[in-house]
C-alpha positions in Angstrom: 118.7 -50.1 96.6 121.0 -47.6 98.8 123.6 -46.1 97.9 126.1 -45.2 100.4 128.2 -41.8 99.6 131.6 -41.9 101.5 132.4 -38.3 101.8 135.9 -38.9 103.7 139.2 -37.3 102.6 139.8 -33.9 101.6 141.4 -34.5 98.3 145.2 -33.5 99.2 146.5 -33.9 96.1 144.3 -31.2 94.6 145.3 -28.3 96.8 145.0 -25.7 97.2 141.9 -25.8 94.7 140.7 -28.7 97.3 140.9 -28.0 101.5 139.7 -29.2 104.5 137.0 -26.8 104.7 136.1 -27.3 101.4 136.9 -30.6 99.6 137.2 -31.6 96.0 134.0 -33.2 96.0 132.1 -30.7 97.2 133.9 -28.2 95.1 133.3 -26.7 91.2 135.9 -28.3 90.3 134.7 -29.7 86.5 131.8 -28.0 84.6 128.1 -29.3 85.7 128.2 -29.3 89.5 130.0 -30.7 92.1 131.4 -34.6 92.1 129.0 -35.0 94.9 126.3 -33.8 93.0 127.4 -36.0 90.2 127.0 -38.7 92.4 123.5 -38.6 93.9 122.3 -37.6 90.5 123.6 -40.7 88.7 122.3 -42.4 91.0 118.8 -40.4 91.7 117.8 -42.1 88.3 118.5 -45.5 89.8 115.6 -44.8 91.7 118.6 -45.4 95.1 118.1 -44.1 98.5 120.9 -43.0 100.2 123.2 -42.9 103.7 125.8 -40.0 103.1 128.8 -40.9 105.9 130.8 -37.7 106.4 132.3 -35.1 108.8 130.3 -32.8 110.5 131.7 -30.1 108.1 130.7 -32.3 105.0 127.9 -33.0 106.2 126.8 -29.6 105.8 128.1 -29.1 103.1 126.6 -32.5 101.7 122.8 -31.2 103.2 123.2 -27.9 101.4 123.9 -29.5 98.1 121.3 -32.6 98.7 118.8 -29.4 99.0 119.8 -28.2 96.1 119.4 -31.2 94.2 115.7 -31.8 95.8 116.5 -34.7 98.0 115.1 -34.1 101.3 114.8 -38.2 102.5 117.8 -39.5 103.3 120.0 -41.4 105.7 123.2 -39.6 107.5 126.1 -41.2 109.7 128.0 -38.3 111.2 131.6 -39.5 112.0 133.7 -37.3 114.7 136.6 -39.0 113.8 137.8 -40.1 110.6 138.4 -44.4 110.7 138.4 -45.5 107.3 136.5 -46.9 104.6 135.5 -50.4 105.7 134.2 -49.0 109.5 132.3 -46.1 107.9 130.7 -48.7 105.2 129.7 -50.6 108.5 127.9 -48.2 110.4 126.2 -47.1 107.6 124.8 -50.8 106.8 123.6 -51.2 110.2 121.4 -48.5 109.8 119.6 -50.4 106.9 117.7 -53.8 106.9 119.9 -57.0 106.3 118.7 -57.5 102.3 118.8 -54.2 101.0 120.9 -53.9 97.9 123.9 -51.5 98.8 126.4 -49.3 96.4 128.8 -47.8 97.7 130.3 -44.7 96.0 133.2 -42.7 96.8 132.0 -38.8 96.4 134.9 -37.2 94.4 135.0 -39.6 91.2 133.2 -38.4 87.9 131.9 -41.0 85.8 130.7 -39.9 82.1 129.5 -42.8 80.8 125.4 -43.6 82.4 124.6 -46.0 80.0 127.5 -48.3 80.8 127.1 -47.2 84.6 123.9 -48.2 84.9 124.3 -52.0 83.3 127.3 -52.1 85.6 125.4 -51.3 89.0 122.5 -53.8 87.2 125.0 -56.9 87.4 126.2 -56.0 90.6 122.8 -55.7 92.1 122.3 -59.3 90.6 125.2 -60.8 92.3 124.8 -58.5 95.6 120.9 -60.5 95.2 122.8 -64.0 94.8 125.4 -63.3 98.0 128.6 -62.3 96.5 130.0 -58.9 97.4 130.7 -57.0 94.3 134.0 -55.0 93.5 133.6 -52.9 90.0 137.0 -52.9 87.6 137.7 -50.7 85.2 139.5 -51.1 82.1 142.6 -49.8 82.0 143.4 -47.0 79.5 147.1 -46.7 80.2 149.4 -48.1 82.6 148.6 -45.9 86.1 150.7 -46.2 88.8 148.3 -43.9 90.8 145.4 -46.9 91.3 145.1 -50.4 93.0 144.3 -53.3 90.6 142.0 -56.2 90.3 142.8 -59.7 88.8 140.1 -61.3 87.8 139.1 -64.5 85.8 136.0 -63.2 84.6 133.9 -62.2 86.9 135.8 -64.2 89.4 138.5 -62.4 91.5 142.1 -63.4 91.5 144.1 -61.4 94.0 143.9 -57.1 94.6 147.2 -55.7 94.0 148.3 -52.6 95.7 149.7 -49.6 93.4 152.2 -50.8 91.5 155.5 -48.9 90.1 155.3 -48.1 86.0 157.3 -51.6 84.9 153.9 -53.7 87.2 151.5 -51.6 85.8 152.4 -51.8 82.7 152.8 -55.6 82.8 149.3 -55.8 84.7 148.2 -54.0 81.6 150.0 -56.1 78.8 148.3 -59.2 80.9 144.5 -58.7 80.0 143.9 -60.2 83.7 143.8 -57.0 85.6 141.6 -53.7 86.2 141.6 -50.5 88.0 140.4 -51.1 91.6 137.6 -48.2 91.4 136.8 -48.0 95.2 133.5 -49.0 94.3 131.1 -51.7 95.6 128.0 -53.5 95.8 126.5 -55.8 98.2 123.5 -56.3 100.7 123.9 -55.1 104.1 123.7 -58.0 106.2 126.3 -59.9 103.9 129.1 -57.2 104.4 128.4 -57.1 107.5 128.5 -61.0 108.0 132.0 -60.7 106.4 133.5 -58.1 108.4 132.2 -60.2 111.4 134.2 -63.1 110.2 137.2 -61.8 108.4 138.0 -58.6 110.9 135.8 -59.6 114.2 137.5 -56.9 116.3 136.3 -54.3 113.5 133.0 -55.4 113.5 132.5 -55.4 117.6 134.0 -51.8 117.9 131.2 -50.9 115.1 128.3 -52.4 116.8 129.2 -51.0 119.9 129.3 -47.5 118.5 126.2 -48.3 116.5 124.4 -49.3 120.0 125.6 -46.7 122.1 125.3 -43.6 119.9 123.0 -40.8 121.2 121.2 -40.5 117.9 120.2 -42.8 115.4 118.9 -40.4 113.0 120.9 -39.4 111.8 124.0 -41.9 113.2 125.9 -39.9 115.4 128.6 -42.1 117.0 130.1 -40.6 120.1 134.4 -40.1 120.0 135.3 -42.1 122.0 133.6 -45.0 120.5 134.6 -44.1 116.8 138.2 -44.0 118.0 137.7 -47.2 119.9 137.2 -48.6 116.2 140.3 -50.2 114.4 141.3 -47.7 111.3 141.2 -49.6 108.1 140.1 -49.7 104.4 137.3 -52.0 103.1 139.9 -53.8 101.2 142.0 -54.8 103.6 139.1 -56.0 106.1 137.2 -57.8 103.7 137.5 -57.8 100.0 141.0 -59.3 100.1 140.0 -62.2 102.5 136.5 -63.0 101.7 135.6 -66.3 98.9 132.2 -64.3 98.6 134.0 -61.3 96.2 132.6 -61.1 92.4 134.1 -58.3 90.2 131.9 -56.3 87.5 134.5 -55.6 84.9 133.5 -51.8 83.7 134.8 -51.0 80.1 136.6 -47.4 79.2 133.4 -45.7 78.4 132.3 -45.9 81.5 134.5 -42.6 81.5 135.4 -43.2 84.8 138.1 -40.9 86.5 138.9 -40.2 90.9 140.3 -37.1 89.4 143.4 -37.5 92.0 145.7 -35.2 90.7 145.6 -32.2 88.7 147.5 -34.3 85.8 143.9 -35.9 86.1 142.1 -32.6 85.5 144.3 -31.6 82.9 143.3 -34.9 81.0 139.6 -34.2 81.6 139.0 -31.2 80.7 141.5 -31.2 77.6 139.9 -34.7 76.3 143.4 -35.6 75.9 144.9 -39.5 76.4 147.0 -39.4 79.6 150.4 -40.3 78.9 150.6 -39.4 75.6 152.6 -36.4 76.1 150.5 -34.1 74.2 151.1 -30.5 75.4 149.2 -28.5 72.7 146.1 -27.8 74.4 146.3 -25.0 77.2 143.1 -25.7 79.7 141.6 -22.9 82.3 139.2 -22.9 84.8 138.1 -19.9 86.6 137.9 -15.9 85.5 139.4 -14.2 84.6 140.3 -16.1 81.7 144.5 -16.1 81.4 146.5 -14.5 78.9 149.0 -16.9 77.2 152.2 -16.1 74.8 153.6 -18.7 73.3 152.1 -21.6 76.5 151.0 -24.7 75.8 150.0 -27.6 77.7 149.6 -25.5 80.4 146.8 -25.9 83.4 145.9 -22.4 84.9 142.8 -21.8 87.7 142.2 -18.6 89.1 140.0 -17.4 91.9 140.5 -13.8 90.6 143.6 -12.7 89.6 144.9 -13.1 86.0 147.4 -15.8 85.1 149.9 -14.9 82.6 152.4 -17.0 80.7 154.9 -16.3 78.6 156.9 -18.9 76.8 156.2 -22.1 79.2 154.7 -25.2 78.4 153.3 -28.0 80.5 152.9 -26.3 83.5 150.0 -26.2 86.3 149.1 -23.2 87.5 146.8 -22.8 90.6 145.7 -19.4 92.6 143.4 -19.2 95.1 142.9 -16.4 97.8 145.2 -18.2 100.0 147.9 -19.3 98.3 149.3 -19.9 94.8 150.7 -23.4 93.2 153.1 -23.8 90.2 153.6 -27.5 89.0 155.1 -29.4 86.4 152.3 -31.9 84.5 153.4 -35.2 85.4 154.7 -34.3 88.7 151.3 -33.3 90.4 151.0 -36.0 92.8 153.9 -35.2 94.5 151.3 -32.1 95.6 150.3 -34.5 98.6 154.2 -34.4 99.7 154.0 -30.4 99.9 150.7 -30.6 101.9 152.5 -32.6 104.3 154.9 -30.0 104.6 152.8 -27.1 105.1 151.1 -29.3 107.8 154.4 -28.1 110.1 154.9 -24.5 108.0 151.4 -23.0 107.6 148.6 -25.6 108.4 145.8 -22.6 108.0 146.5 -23.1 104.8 144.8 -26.5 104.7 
């Protein structure tokens, strides 16, 4: 098996913990190592090889951290531009012989629970053996608005369902019929690729063209103008949503899976609290020096250096870095993205 590592994005909605130049997944952003690192290590004892698709800056940043983890053999696709997840997925497959087994794993999400992770990626690798390509669901813990959803009849997929507002998701929820769409997947190469060629032919030409004309194979280095010759979209929409072939592994709640998209998300993980409940007794810190509280609770504080202190505040998110500071309310953090955008026109060094 292979797993594929999709290092795109550069986690917005965590700034300005997460930036460009330094991304959430690549970033000590939970206790243990990176995300990244989480990810090639779960999947190290899966005995997997692996194709990490990235930037040139994550790449670098992936190599260091693949060093640092012992793995010197692996593949690397090298995008100069960005075009999504179902292009980068492509290129990557056509680097690998038609049957192998692929996984494909985003590089930010944290997963705690191995046991159920690794009976999950054993029945997709089944299915991925019989033809099908494999979507894995989790169980829902809460109604999120924040993730894409699955219906499924068993192991037999419905519909996907974008993100939905609070009174969908909680009636996806109340149903039984629907999961969290996890971003992750499982399938040999040649069958994905057999797909795309059928369900999104203009995606798949643009791909093997870059694939044939790129100046170096190992690793994958597209050129430009090729990669921005290829149509921009997400594996869902190219394939998974059109193809009869798509199987879904359900996942249960221990899996402990989380994308960590928001700092709402970090609070939750790091406190061990149940999102949504509305708890704010627990105050959670990352960083030194350590803050100083008076009468805070339910409070998120990182620091890069300076000390946080609080006095008489509750619920809050409080992020400093060398570059700038953030102040939050908790249950209002993905509106972070919406700032990012506007700093894009303010103070895009920032990013």
């Amino acid at each position: 098996m292979t797993t594929i590592i999709l290092c795109g994005g550069s986690g917005t909605r965590l700034w300005p913990l997460s930036t460009a130049a330094m991304p959430k997944q690549f970033a000590a952003i939970v206790p243990g190592g990176s995300l990244f690192e989480g990810a090639v290590r779960r999947n190290l004892e899966l005995g997997s090889g692996f194709v990490v698709a990235a930037n040139e800056g994550q790449s670098s940043l992936a190599a260091e951290q693949l060093a640092g983890l012992g793995v010197a053999a692996y593949g690397s696709m090298v995008e100069p531009v960005g075009r999504n997840t179902a292009p980068a997925i492509a290129l990557a497959c056509m680097t690998l012989p038609p049957g192998e087994v692929v996984l494909v794993a985003p590089s930010d999400h944290l997963i705690r629970g191995l046991p159920e992770y690794r009976a999950a990626v054993a029945r997709g690798t089944e299915l991925a053996r019989e033809g099908r390509l494999v979507t894995f669901g989790i169980a829902p813990a809460y109604a999120e608005t924040g993730y894409g959803y699955i219906e499924a009849d068993g192991e037999t997929v419905v519909s996907f369902k974008e993100k939905p507002d609070a009174a969908t998701a909680e009636r996806y929820v109340a149903s039984g019929r629907y999961s969290w769409n996890s971003g992750m997947f499982c399938f040999t190469a040649g069958a994905y690729l057999e797909e795309l060629k059928a369900h999104a032919p203009a995606v798949h030409a643009a791909c093997l063209k870059a694939y044939e004309r790129a100046p170096s194979k190992a690793p994958l280095r597209p050129t430009r103008a090729d990669m921005e010759a290829i149509p921009s979209i997400s594996v869902d929409y190219a394939v998974m949503e059109k193809s009869s072939r798509v199987s879904c592994v359900l996942c249960p709640r221990s899996l402990g899976w989380s994308d960590l998209g928001s700092y709402d998300a970090l609070y939750d993980e790091l406190s061990g609290s149940v999102p949504g409940d509305g708890s704010l007794a627990e105050n959670v810190s990352l960083g030194e020096p350590s803050p100083v509280l008076v009468g805070a609770s339910g409070n998120l504080t990182v620091s890069s250096g300076k000390r946080i202190v609080l006095v008489g505040v509750e619920g809050l998110v409080v992020v400093e870095t060398a570059d700038a500071v953030l102040v939050a309310r908790r249950g209002d953090t993905q509106r972070v993205k919406d700032a990012v955008e506007l700093l894009k026109a303010e103070d895009p060094s920032l990013l």
